[in-house]
GUROVO-268436 format. One record per residue (C-alpha): x, y, z. Coordinates in steps of 0.2 Angstrom, whole numbers, plus 5000, padded with zeros to 4 digits. Layout:
% GUROVO-268436
+------+------+------+
|   xx |   yy |   zz |
+------+------+------+
|    X |    Y |    Z |
...
+------+------+------+
% end
This chain:
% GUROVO-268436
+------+------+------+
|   xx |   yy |   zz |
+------+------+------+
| 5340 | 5286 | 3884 |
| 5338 | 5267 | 3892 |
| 5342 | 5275 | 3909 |
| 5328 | 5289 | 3907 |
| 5317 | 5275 | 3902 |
| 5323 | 5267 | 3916 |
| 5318 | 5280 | 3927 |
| 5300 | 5282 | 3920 |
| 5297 | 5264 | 3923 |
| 5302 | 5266 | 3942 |
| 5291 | 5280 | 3943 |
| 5278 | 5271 | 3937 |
| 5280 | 5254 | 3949 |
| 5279 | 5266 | 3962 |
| 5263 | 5275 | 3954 |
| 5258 | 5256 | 3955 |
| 5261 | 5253 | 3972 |
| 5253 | 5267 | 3979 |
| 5237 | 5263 | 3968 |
| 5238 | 5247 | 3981 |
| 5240 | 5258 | 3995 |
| 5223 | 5268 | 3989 |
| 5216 | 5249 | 3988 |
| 5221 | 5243 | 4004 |
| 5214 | 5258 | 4014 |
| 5196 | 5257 | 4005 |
| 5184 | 5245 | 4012 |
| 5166 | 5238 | 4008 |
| 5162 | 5230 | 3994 |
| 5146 | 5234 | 3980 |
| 5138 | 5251 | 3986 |
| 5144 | 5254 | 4001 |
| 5162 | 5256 | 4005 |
| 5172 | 5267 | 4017 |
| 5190 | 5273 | 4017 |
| 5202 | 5275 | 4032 |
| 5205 | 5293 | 4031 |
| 5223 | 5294 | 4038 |
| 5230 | 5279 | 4025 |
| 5220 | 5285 | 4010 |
| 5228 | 5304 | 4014 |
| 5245 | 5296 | 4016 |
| 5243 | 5286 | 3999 |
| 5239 | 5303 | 3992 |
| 5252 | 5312 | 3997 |
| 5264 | 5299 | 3991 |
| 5257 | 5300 | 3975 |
| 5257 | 5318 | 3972 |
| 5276 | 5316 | 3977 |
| 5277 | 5303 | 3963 |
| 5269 | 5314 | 3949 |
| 5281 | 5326 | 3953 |
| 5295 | 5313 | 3949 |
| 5287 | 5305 | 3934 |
| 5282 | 5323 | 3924 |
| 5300 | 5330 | 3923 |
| 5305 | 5310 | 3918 |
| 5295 | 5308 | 3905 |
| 5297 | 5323 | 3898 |
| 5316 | 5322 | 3896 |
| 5314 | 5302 | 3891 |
| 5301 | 5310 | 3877 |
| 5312 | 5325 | 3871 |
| 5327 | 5312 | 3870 |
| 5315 | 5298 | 3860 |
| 5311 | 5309 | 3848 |
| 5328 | 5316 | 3845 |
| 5332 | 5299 | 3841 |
| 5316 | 5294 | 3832 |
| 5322 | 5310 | 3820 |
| 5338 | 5306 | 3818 |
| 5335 | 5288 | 3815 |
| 5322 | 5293 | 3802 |
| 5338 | 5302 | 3793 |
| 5350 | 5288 | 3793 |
| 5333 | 5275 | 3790 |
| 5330 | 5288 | 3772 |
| 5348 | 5287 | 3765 |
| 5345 | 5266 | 3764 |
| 5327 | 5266 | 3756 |
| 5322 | 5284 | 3752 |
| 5307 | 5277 | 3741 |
| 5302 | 5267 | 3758 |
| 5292 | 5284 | 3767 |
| 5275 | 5291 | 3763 |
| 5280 | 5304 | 3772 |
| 5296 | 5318 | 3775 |
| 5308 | 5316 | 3787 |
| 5301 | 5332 | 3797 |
| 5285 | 5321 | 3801 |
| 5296 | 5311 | 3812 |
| 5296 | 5324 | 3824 |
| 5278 | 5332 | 3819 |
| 5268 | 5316 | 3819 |
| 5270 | 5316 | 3840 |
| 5259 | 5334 | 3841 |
| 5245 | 5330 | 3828 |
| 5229 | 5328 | 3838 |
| 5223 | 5310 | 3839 |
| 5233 | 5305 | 3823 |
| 5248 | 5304 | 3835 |
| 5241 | 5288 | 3840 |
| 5246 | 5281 | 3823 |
| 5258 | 5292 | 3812 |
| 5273 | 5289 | 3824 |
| 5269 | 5270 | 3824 |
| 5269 | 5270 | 3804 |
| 5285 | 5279 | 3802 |
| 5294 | 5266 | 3816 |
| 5287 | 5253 | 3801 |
| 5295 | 5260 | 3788 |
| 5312 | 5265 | 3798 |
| 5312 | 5244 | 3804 |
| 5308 | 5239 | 3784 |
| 5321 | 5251 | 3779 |
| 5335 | 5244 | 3788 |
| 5329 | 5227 | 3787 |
| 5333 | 5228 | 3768 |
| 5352 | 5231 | 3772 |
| 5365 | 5218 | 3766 |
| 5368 | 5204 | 3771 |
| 5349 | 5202 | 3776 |
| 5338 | 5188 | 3768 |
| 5320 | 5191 | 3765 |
| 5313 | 5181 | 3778 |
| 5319 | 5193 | 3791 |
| 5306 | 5206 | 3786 |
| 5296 | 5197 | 3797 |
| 5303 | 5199 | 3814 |
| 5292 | 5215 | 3816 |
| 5285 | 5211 | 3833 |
| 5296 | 5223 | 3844 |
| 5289 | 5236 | 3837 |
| 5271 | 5230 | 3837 |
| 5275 | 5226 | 3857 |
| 5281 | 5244 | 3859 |
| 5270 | 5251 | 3850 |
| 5254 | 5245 | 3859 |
| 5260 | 5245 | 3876 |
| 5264 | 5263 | 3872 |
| 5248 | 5267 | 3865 |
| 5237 | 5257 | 3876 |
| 5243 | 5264 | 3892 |
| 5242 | 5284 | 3887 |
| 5225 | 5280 | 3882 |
| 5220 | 5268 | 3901 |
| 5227 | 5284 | 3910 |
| 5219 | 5296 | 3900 |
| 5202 | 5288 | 3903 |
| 5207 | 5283 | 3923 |
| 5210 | 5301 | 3926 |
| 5195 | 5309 | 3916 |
| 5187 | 5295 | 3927 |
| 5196 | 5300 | 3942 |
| 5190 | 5321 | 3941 |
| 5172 | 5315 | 3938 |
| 5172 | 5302 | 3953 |
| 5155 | 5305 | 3965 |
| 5160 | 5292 | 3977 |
| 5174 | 5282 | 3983 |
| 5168 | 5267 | 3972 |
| 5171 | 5278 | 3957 |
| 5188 | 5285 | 3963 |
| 5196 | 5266 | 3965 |
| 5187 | 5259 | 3950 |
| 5200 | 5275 | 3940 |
| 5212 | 5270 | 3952 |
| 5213 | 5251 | 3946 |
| 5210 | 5259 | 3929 |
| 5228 | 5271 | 3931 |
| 5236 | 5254 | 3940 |
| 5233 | 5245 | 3923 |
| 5239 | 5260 | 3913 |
| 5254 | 5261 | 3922 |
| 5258 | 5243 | 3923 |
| 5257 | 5243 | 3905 |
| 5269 | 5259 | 3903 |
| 5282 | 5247 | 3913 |
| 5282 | 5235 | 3898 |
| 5282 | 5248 | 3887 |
| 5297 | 5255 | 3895 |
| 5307 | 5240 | 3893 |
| 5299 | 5236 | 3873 |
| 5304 | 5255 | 3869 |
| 5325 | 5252 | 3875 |
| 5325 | 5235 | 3865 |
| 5316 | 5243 | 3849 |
| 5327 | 5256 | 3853 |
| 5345 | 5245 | 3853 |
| 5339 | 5232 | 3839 |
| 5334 | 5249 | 3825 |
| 5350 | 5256 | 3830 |
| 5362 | 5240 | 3828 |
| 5351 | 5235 | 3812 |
| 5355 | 5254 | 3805 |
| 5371 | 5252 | 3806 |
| 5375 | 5237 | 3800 |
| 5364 | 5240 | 3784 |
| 5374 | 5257 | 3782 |
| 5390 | 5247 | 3781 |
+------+------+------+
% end
């Protein structure tokens, strides 16, 4: 899994840098600007080339995160079965219910970190350390909603203003799905390692 997350991260520094390109090929400033046609179609095309690397990427890195997520739900139930509002199926469900996705997931990841938190062994102050997957969580969350609104920016853009104001908007998305990335592999590594040695 760390290596497909590793791969969407690198798709998106390059998704990063040819936002730059798209910014060094616009002039002008306030309402008027112009572009430089030939670099502006370049940084395009090598965009498009990215998209077409980042889709199949995220898609595997997603089927195998949920895999896990499920999985981890199981092992996570057999410690504190009375720690889950909700079935184990919902681990998998929660990532296709409209809007609510933006939360549910995040909830269960809760209860899976205080499940395994309660293990042997494990004083009660440690129930605090719930940070990695607040840092996951929001980076995740905050960049699918920045690209979401920089490419329903991008489709309605009038003007070459508009298209680098979604532009910038994308960049920030994608800058943000970098850290995500790296908070996902950690939150990833401590739950598992924290799983196992509450299951011993």
């Amino acid at each position: 899994m760390c290596v497909l997350l590793v791969a969407v991260a690198v798709c998106d520094l390059f998704a990063l840098y040819t936002g730059l390109l798209i910014h060094s090929a616009v002039r002008g400033s306030g309402g008027f600007v112009f572009a430089q046609q030939d670099e502006l179609e370049a940084a395009n095309a090598l965009f498009r080339m990215v998209h077409r690397f980042h889709a199949p990427a995220f898609l595997a890195c997603a089927v195998v995160f949920v895999t896990w997520f499920h999985r981890m739900r199981r092992a996570a139930g057999a410690l504190a079965p009375d720690g889950f509002r909700r079935g184990t199926g919902w681990a998998i469900g929660a990532w296709f219910v409209p809007v609510a996705f933006l939360w549910m997931p995040y909830r269960i990841a809760v209860e899976m970190w205080a499940a395994c938190l309660r293990g042997p062994g494990r004083g009660a102050g440690a129930g605090a350390a719930f940070w990695p997957v607040n840092l996951w969580w929001g980076t995740f969350a905050g960049s699918l909603l920045l690209r979401w609104c920089s490419g329903y920016l991008h489709d309605r853009a009038h003007g070459l203003a508009e298209m680098v104001d979604a532009v910038t908007l994308g960049m920030t998305g994608d800058a943000l799905n970098v850290v995500a990335a790296g908070a996902a592999g950690y939150f990833v590594v401590r739950l598992t390692r924290m799983q196992a040695a509450a299951g011993h």
